[in-house]
C-alpha positions, -999 to 999 in steps of 0.1 A, spaced: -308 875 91 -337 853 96 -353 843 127 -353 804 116 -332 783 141 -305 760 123 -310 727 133 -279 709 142 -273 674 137 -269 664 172 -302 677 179 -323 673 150 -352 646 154 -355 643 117 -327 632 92 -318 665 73 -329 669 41 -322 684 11 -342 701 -15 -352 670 -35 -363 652 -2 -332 627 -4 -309 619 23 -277 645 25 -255 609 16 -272 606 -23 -303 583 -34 -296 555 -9 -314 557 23 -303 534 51 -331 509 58 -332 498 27 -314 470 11 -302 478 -27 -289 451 -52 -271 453 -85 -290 442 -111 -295 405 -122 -258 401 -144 -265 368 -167 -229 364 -177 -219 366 -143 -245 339 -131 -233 314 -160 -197 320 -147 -204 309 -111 -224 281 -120 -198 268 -146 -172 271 -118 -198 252 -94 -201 225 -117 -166 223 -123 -157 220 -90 -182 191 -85 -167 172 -112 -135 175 -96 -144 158 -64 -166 132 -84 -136 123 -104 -112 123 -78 -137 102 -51 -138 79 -78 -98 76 -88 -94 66 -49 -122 47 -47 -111 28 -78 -72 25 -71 -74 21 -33 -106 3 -20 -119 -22 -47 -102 -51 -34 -89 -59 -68 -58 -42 -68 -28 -60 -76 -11 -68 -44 29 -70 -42 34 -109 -51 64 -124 -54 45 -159 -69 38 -134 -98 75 -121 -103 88 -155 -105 77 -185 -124 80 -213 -108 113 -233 -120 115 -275 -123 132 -289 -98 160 -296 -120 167 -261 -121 159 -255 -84 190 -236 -69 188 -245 -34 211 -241 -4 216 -267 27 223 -254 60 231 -277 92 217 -265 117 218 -297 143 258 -299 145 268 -330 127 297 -325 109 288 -334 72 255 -336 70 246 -308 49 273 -324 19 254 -355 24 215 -339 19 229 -317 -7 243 -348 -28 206 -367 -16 188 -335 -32 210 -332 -62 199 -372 -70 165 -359 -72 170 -329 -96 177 -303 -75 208 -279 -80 226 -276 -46 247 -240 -53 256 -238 -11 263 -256 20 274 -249 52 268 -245 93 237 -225 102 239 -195 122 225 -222 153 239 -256 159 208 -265 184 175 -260 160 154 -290 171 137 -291 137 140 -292 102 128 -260 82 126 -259 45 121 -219 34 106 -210 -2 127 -179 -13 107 -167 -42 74 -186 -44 48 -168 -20 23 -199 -24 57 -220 -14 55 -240 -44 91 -246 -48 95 -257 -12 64 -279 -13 86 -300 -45 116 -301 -17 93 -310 10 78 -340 -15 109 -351 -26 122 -354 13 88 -371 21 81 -344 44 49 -328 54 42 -299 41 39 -277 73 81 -279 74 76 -253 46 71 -217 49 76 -188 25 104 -156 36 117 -139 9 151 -130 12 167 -111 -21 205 -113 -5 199 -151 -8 209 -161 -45 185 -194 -43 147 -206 -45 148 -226 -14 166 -229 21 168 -263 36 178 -260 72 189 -292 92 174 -294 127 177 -326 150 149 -344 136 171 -349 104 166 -386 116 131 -391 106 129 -375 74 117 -404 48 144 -398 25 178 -404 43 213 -401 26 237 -430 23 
């Protein structure tokens, strides 16, 4: 045997070597930082999918922006949904809502001498409303309760607009205690 000493790893100052000079582990030493080599079809890939994926959000930034903040969306209208009918075709019920016995017959045969088709009438839920309400059913700009409110001679704040899809009529007129000083009066 030779006299040499066998380094062990433990105590070795210097990496080991073998024969060539390269590191025991192959060609790669470990302070320095290896890459593969420049792959074109792989670079085209990534920056297809890159693109493609910035189209997406484009497109879709600009289907919300389009459908849900331009302001020019068409809103739920019911003035849209329904034409507006002549008043001689206006189905309209009369509610009394002020407690005299007859009264809604007598503006129901008052509102059917002015064209308008009275299909109900009958006591309101309340028998103390202090005011007369007209209520457009179907016309959001009110325009079928503003041809009631004109043929009554009343103001057109007594008209307001609730839709109601139970209700089988264009317009409500309810009866309050005020029926007194509408213009147009029944005989």
């Amino acid at each position: 045997m030779s006299n040499s000493r066998m380094a062990t790893p433990s105590r070795s100052r210097k990496p080991a070597t073998g024969s060539s000079g390269t590191s025991p582990m192959g060609r790669r030493s470990k302070g320095r930082n290896t890459k593969a080599p420049f792959n074109l079809k792989h670079a085209l890939f990534t920056t297809a999918l890159w693109g493609l994926g910035i189209l997406n959000v484009v497109l879709i930034v600009s289907f919300v922006s389009r459908h849900f903040f331009s302001g020019n969306e068409p809103g739920l209208n019911a003035s849209s949904d329904v034409p507006v009918i002549p008043a001689e075709n206006l189905k309209v019920e009369v509610l009394n809502g002020c407690g005299v016995n007859g009264l809604a017959r007598k503006y129901a045969d008052l509102l059917k001498e002015h064209g308008f088709d009275p299909v109900k009438t009958e006591t309101y839920d309340r028998s103390d409303l202090p005011r007369t309400y007209i209520i457009d059913r179907q016309s959001e700009k009110m325009a079928n309760g503003l041809k009631m409110a004109e043929a009554l001679g009343l103001p057109k704040d007594y008209v307001s607009y609730q839709a109601d899809a139970k209700r089988m009529v264009a317009v409500s007129l309810i009866l309050g205690q005020d029926y007194k000083t509408i213009p147009a009066n029944p005989k």
